[in-house]
N, CA, C and O atoms as CSV, one atom per row, in Angstrom:
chain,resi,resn,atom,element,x,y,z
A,1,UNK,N,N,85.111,73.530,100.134
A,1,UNK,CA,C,84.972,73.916,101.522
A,1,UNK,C,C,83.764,73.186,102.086
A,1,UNK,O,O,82.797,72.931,101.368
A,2,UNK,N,N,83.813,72.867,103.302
A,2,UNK,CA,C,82.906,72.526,104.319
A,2,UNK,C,C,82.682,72.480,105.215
A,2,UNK,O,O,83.682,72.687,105.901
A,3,UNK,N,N,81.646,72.266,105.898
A,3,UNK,CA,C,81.772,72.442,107.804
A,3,UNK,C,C,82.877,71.225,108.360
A,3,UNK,O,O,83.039,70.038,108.078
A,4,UNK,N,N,83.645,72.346,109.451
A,4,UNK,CA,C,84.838,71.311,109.863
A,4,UNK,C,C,85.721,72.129,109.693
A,4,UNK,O,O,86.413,72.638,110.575
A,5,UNK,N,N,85.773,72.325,108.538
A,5,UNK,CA,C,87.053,73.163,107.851
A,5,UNK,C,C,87.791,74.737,108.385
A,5,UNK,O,O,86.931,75.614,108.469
A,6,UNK,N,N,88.466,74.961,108.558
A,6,UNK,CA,C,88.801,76.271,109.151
A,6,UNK,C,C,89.327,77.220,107.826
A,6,UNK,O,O,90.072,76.831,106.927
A,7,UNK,N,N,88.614,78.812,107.997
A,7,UNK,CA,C,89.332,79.368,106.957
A,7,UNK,C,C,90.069,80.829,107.467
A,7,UNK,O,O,89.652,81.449,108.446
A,8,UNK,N,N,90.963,81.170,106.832
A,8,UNK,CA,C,91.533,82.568,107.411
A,8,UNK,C,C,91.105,83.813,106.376
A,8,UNK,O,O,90.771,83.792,105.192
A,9,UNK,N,N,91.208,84.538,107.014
A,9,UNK,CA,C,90.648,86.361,106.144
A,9,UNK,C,C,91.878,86.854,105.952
A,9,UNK,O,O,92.575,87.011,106.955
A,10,UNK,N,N,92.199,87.065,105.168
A,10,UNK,CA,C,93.299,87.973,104.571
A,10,UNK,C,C,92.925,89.547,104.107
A,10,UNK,O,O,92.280,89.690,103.068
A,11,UNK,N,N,93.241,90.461,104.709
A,11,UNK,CA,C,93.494,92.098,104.466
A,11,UNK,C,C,94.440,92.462,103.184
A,11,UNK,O,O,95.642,92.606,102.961
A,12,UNK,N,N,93.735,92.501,102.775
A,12,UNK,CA,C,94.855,93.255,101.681
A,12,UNK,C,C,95.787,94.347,102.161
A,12,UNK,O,O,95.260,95.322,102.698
A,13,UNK,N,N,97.048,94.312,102.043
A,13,UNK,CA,C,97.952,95.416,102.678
A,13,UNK,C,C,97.995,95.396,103.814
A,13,UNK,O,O,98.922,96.097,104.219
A,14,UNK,N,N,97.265,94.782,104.832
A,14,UNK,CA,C,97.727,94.028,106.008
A,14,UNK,C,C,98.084,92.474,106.643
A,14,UNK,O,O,98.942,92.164,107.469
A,15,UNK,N,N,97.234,91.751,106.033
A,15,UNK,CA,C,97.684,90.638,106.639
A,15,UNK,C,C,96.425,89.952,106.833
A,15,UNK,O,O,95.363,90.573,106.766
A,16,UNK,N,N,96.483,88.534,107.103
A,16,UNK,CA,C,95.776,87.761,107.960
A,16,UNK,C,C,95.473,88.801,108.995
A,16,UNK,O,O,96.323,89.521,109.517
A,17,UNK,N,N,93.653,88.827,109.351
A,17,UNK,CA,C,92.671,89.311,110.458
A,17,UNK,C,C,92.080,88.867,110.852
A,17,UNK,O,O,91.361,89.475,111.645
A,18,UNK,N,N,91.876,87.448,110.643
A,18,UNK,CA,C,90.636,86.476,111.252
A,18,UNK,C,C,91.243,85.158,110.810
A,18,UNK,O,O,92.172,84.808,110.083
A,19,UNK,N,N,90.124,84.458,111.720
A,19,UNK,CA,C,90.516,82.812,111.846
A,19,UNK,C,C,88.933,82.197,111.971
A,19,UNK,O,O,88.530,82.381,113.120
A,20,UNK,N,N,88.269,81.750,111.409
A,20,UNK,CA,C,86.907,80.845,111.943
A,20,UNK,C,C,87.072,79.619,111.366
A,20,UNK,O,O,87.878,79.186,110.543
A,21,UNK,N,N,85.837,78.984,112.162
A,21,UNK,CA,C,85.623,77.123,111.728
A,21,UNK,C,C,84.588,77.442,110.766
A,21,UNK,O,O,83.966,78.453,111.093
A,22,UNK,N,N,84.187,76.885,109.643
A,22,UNK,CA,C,83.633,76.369,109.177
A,22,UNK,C,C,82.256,75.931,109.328
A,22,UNK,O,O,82.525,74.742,109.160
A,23,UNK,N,N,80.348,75.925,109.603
A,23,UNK,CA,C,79.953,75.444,109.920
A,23,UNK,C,C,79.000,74.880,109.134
A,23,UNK,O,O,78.534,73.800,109.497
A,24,UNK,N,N,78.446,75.605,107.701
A,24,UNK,CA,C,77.507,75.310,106.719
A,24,UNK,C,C,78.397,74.972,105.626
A,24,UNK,O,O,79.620,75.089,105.549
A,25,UNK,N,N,77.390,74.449,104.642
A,25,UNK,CA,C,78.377,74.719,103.098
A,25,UNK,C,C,78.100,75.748,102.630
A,25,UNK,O,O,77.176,76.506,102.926
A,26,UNK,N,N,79.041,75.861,101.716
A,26,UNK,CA,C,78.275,77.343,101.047
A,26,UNK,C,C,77.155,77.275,100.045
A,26,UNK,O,O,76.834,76.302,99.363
A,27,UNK,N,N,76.616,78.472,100.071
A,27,UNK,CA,C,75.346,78.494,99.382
A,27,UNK,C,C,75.600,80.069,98.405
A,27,UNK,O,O,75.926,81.191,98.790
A,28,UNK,N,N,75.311,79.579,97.142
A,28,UNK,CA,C,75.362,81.016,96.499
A,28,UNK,C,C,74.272,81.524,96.495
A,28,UNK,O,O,73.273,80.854,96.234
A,29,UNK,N,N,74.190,83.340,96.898
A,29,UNK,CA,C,73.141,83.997,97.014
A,29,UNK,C,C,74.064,85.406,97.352
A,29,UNK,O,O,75.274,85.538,97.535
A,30,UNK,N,N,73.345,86.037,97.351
A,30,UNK,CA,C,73.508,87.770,97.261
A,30,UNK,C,C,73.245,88.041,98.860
A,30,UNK,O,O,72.078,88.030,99.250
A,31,UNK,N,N,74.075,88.230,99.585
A,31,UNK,CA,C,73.870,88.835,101.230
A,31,UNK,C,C,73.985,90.137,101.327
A,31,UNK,O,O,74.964,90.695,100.833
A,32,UNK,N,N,72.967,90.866,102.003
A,32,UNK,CA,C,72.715,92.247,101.767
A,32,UNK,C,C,74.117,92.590,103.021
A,32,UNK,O,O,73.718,93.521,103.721
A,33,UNK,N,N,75.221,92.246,103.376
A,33,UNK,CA,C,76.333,92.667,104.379
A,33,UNK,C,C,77.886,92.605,103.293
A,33,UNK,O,O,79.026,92.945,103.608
A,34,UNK,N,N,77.438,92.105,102.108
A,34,UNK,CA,C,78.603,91.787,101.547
A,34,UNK,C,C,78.375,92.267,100.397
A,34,UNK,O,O,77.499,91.915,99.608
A,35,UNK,N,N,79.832,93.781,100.171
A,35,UNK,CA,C,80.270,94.713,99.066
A,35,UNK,C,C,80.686,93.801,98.220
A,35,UNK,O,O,81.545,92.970,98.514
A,36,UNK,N,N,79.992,93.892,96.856
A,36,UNK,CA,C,80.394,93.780,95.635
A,36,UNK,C,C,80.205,92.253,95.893
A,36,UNK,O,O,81.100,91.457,96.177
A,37,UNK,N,N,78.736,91.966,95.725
A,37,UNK,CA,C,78.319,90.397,95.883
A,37,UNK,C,C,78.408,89.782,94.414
A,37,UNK,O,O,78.543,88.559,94.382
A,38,UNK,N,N,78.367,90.260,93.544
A,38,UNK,CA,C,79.150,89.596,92.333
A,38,UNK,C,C,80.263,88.917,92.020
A,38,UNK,O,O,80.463,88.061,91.158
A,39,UNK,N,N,81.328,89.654,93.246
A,39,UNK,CA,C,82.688,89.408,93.354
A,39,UNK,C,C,82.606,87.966,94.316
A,39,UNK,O,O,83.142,86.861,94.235
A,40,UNK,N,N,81.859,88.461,95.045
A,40,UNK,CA,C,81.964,87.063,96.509
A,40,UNK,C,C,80.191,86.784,96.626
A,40,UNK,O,O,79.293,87.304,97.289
A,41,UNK,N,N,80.264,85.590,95.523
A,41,UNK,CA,C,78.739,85.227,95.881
A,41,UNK,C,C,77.835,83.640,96.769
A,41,UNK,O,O,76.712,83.135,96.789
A,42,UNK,N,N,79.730,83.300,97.616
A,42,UNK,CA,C,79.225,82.133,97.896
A,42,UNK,C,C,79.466,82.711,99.518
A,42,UNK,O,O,80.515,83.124,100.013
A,43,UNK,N,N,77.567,82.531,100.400
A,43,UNK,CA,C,77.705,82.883,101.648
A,43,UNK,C,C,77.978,81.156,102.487
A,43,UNK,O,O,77.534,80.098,102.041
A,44,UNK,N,N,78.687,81.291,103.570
A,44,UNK,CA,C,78.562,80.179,104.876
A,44,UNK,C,C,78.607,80.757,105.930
A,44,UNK,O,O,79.123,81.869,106.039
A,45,UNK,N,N,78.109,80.152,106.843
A,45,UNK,CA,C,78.121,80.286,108.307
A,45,UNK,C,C,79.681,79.623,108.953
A,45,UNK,O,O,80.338,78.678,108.517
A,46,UNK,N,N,79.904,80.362,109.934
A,46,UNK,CA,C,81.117,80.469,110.807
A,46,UNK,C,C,80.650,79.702,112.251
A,46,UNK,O,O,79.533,79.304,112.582
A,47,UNK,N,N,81.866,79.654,112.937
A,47,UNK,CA,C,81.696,79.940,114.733
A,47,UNK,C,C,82.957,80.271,114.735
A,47,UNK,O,O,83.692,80.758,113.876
A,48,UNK,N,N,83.145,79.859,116.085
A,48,UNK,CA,C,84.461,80.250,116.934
A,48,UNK,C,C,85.265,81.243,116.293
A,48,UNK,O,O,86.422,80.884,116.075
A,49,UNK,N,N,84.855,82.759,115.823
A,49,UNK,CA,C,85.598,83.419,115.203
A,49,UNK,C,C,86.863,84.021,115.942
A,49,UNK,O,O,86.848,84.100,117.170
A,50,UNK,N,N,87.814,84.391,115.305
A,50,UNK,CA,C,89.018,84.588,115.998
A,50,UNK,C,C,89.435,86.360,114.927
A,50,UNK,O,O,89.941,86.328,113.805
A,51,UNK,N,N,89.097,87.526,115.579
A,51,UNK,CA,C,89.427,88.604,115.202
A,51,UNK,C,C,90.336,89.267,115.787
A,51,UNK,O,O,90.273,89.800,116.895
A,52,UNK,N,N,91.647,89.235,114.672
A,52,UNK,CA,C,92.694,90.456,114.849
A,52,UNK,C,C,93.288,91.426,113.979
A,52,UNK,O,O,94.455,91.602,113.630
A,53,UNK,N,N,91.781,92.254,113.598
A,53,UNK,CA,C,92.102,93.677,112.538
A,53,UNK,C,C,93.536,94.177,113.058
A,53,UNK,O,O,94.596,94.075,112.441
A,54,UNK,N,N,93.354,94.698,114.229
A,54,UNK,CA,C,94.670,95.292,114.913
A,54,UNK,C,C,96.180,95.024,115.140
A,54,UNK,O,O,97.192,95.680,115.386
A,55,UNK,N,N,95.942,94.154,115.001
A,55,UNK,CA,C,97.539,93.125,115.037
A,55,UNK,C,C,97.197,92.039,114.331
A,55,UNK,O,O,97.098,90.872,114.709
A,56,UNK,N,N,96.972,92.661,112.956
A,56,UNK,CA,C,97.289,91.496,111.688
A,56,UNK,C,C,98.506,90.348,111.716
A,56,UNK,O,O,99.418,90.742,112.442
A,57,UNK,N,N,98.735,89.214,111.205
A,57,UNK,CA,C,99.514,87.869,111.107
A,57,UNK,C,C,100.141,88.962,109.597
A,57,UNK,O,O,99.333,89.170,108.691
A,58,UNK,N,N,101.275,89.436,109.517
A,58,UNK,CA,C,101.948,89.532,108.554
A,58,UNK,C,C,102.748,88.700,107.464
A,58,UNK,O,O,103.689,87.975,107.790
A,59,UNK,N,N,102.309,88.848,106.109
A,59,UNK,CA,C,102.843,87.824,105.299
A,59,UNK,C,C,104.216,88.167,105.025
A,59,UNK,O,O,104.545,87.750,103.915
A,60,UNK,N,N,104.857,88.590,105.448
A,60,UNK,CA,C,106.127,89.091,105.079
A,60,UNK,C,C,107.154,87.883,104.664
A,60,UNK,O,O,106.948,86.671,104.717
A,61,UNK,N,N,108.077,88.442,104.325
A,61,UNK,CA,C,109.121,86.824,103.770
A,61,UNK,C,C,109.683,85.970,104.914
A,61,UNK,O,O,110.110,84.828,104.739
A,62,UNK,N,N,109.650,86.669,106.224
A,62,UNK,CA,C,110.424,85.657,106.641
A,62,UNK,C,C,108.951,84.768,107.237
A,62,UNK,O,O,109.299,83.620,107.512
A,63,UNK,N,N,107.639,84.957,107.469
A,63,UNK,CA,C,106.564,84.488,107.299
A,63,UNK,C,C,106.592,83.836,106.588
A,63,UNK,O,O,106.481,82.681,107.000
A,64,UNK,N,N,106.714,83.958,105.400
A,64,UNK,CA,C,106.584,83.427,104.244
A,64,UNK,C,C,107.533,81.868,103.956
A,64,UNK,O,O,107.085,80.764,103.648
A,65,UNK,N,N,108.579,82.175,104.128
A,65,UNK,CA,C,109.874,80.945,104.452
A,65,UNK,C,C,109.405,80.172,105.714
A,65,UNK,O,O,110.295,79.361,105.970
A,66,UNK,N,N,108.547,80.084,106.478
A,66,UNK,CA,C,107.603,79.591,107.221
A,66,UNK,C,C,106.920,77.914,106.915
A,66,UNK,O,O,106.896,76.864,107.557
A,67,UNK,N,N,106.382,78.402,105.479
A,67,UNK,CA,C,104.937,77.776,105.191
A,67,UNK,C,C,105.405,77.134,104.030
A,67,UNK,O,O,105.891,77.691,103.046
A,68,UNK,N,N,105.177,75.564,104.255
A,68,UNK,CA,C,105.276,74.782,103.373
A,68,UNK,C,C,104.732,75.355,101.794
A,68,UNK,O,O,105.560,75.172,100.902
A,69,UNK,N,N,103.775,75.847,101.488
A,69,UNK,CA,C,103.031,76.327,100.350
A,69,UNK,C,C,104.355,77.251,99.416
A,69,UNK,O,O,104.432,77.515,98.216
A,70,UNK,N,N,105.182,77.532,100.446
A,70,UNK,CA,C,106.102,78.554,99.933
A,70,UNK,C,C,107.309,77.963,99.333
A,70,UNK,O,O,107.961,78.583,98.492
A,71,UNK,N,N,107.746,76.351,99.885
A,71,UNK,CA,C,108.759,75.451,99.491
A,71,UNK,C,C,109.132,75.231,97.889
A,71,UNK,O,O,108.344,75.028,96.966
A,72,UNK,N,N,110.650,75.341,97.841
A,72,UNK,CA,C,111.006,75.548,95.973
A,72,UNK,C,C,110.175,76.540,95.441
A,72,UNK,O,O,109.899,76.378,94.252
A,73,UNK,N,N,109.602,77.726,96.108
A,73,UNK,CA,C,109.398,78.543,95.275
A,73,UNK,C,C,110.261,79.966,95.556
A,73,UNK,O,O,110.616,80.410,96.648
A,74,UNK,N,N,110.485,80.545,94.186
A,74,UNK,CA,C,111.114,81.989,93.957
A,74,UNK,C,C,110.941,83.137,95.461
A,74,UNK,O,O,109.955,83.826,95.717
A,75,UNK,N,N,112.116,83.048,96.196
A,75,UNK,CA,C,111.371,84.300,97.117
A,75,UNK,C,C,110.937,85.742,96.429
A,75,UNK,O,O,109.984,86.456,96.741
A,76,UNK,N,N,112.152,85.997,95.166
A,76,UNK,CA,C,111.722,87.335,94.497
A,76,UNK,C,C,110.510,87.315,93.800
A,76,UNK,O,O,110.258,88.306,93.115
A,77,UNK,N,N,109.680,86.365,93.831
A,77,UNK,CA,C,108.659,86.407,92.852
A,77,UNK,C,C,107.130,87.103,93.715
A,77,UNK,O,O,106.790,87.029,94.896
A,78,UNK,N,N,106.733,87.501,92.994
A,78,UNK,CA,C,105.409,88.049,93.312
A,78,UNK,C,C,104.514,86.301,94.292
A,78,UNK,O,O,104.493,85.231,93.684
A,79,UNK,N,N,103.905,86.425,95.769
A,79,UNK,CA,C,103.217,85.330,96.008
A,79,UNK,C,C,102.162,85.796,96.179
A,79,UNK,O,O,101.649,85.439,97.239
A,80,UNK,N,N,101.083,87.045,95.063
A,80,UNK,CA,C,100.126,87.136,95.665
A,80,UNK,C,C,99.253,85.911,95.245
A,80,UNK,O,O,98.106,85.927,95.691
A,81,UNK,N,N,99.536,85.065,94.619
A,81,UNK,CA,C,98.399,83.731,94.096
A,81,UNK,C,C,98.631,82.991,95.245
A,81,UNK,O,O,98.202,81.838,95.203
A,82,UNK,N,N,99.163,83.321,96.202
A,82,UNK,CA,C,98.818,82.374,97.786
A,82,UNK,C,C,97.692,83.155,98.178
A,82,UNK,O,O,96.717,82.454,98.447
A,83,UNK,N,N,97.454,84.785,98.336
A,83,UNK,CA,C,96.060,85.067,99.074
A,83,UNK,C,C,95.133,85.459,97.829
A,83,UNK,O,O,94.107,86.040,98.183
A,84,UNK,N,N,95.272,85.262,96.381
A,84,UNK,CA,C,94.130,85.704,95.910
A,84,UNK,C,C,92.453,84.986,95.690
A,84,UNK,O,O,91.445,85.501,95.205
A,85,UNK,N,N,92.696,83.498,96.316
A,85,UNK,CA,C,91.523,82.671,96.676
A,85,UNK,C,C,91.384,81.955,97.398
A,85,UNK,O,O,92.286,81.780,98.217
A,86,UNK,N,N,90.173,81.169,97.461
A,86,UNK,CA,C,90.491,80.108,98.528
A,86,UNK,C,C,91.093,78.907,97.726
A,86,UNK,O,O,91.064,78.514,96.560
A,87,UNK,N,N,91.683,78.491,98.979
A,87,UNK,CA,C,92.917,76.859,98.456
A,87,UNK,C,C,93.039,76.627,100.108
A,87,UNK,O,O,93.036,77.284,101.150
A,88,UNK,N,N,93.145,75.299,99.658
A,88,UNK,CA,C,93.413,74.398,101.074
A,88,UNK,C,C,95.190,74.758,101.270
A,88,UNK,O,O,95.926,74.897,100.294
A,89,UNK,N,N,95.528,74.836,102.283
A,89,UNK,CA,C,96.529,74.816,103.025
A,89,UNK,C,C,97.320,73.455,104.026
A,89,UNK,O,O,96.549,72.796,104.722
A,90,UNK,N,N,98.298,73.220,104.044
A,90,UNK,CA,C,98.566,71.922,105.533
A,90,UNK,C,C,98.263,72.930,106.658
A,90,UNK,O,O,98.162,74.148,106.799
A,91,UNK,N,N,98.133,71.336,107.690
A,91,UNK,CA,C,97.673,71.540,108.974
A,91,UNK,C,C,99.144,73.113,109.647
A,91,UNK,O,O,99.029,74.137,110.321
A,92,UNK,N,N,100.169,72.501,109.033
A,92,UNK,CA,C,101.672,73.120,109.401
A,92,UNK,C,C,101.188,74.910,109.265
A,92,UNK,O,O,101.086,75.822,110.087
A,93,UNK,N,N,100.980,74.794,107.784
A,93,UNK,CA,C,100.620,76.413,107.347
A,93,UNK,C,C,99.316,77.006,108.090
A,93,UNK,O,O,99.216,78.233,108.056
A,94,UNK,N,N,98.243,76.241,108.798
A,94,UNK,CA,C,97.504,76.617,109.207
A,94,UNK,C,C,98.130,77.052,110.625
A,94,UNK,O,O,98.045,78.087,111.286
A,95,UNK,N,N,98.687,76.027,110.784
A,95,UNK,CA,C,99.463,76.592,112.589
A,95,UNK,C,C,100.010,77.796,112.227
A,95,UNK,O,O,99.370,78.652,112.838
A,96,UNK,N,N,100.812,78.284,111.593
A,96,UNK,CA,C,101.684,79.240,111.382
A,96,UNK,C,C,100.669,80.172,111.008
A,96,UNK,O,O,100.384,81.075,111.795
A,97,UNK,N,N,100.240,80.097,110.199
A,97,UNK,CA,C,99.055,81.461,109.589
A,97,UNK,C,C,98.497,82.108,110.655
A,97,UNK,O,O,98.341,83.329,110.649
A,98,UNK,N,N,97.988,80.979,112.130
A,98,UNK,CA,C,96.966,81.631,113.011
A,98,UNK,C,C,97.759,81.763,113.950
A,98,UNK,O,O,97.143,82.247,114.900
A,99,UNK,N,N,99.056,81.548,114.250
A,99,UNK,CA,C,99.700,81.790,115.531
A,99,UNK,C,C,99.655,82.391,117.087
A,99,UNK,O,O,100.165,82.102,118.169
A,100,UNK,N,N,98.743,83.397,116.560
A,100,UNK,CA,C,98.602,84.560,117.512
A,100,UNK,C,C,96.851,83.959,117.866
A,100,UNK,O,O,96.064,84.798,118.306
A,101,UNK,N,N,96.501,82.928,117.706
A,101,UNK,CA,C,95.253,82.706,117.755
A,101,UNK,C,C,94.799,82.829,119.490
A,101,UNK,O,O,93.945,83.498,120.070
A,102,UNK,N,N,96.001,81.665,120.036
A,102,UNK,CA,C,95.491,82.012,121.410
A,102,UNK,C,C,95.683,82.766,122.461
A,102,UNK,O,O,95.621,82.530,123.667
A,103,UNK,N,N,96.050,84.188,121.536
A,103,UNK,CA,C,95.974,85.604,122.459
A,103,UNK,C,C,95.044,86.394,121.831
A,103,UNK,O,O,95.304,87.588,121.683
A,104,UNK,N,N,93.714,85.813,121.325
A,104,UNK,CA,C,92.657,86.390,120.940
A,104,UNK,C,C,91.670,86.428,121.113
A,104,UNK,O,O,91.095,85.715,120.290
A,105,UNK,N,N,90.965,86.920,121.822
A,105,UNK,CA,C,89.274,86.556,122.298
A,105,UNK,C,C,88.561,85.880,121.062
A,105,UNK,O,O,88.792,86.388,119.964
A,106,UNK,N,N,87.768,84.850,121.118
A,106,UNK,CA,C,86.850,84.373,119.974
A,106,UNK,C,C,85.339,85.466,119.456
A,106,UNK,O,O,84.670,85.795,120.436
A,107,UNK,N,N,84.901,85.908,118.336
A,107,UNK,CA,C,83.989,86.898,118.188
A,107,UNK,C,C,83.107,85.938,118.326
A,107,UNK,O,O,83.394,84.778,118.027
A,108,UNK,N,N,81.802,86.322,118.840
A,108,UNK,CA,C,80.447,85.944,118.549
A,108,UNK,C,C,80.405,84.693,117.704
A,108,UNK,O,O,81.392,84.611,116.972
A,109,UNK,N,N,79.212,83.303,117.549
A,109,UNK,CA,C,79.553,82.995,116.509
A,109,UNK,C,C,78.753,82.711,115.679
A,109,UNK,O,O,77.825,82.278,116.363
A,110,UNK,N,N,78.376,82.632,114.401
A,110,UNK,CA,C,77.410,82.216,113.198
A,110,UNK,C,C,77.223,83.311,112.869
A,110,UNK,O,O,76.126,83.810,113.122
A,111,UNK,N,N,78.248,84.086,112.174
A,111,UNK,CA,C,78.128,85.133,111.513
A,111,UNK,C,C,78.127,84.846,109.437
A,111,UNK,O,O,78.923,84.390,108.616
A,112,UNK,N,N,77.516,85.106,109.424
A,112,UNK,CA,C,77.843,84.913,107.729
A,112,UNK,C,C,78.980,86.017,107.106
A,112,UNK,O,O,79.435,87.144,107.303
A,113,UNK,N,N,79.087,84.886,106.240
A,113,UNK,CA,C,80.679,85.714,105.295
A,113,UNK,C,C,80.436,85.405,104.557
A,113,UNK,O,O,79.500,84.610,104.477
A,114,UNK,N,N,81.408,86.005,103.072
A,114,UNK,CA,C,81.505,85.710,102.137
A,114,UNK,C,C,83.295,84.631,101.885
A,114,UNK,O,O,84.379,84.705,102.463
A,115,UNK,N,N,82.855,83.882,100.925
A,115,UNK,CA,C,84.395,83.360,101.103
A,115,UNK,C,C,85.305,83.715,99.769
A,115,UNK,O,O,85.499,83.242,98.649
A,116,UNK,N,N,85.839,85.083,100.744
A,116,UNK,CA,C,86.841,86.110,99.743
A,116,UNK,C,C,88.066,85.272,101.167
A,116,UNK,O,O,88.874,86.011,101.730
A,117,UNK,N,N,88.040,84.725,101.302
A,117,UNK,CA,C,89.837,84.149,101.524
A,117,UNK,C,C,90.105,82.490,101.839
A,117,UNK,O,O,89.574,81.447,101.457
A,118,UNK,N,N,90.867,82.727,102.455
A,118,UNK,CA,C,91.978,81.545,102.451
A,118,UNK,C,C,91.184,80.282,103.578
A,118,UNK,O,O,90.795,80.526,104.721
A,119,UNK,N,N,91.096,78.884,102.840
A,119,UNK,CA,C,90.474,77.926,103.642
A,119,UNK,C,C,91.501,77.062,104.070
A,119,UNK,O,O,92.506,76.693,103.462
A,120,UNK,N,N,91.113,76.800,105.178
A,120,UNK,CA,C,92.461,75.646,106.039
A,120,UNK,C,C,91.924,74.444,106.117
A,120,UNK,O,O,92.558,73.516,106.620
C-alpha cells in the first residue's frame, strides 16, 4: 500500500462502509483509537473519506458475479479470503465495490486507520 492508492472498509456481516485515498505509508505502531492493536498494527493517514455505515455496498452473490476477483471461481464456495485482508483489486472491482460513492458526502479528512481491509 501507498499514498495514491484507494482502500475500502469492509463490516463484517454488513458489507463495504467506507471508501478513502490513501495518503501516508504505513507505519507500524500501536494507535491509542484502534481495538486490538496487535491484530491491526500498521497505522496510515487517509483523505477524501467516503462513509456509508448505513447503507453498506453488500457482498452478496449477485455482487459478487460482478467483480473480476470472483471470475472461474466456485459460487458455492466460501469467498471470505476476498475480505479477510488487504489485496489489491482492478480498477473494474474498485468501481463496483464503491458504487454508491457519489451519493455520499466525503468525511473529514486525515483521519488515521488501521489497515484491517481491502486496498484498491
Amino acid at each position: 500500500m501507498q499514498p495514491g492508492d484507494w482502500i475500502c472498509f469492509y463490516a463484517a456481516g454488513k458489507g463495504i462502509v467506507a471508501h478513502a485515498q490513501v495518503v501516508s505509508a504505513p507505519e507500524k505502531m500501536v494507535h491509542p483509537s484502534v481495538r486490538h492493536p496487535d491484530q491491526y498494527p500498521w497505522v496510515f493517514r487517509v483523505e477524501d473519506a467516503h462513509l456509508y455505515v448505513d447503507e453498506p455496498i453488500v457482498l452478496d452473490a449477485a455482487l459478487r458475479r460482478q467483480l473480476e476477483a470472483f471470475q472461474h471461481r466456485d459460487e458455492e464456495k466460501s469467498w471470505a479470503w476476498f475480505v479477510q485482508s488487504t489485496h489489491r483489486v482492478t480498477a473494474h472491482d474498485c468501481t463496483v465495490l464503491t458504487q454508491r460513492a457519489s451519493l455520499v458526502r466525503p468525511r473529514a479528512s486525515g483521519g488515521d486507520v488501521s489497515a484491517c481491509a481491502k486496498e484498491l
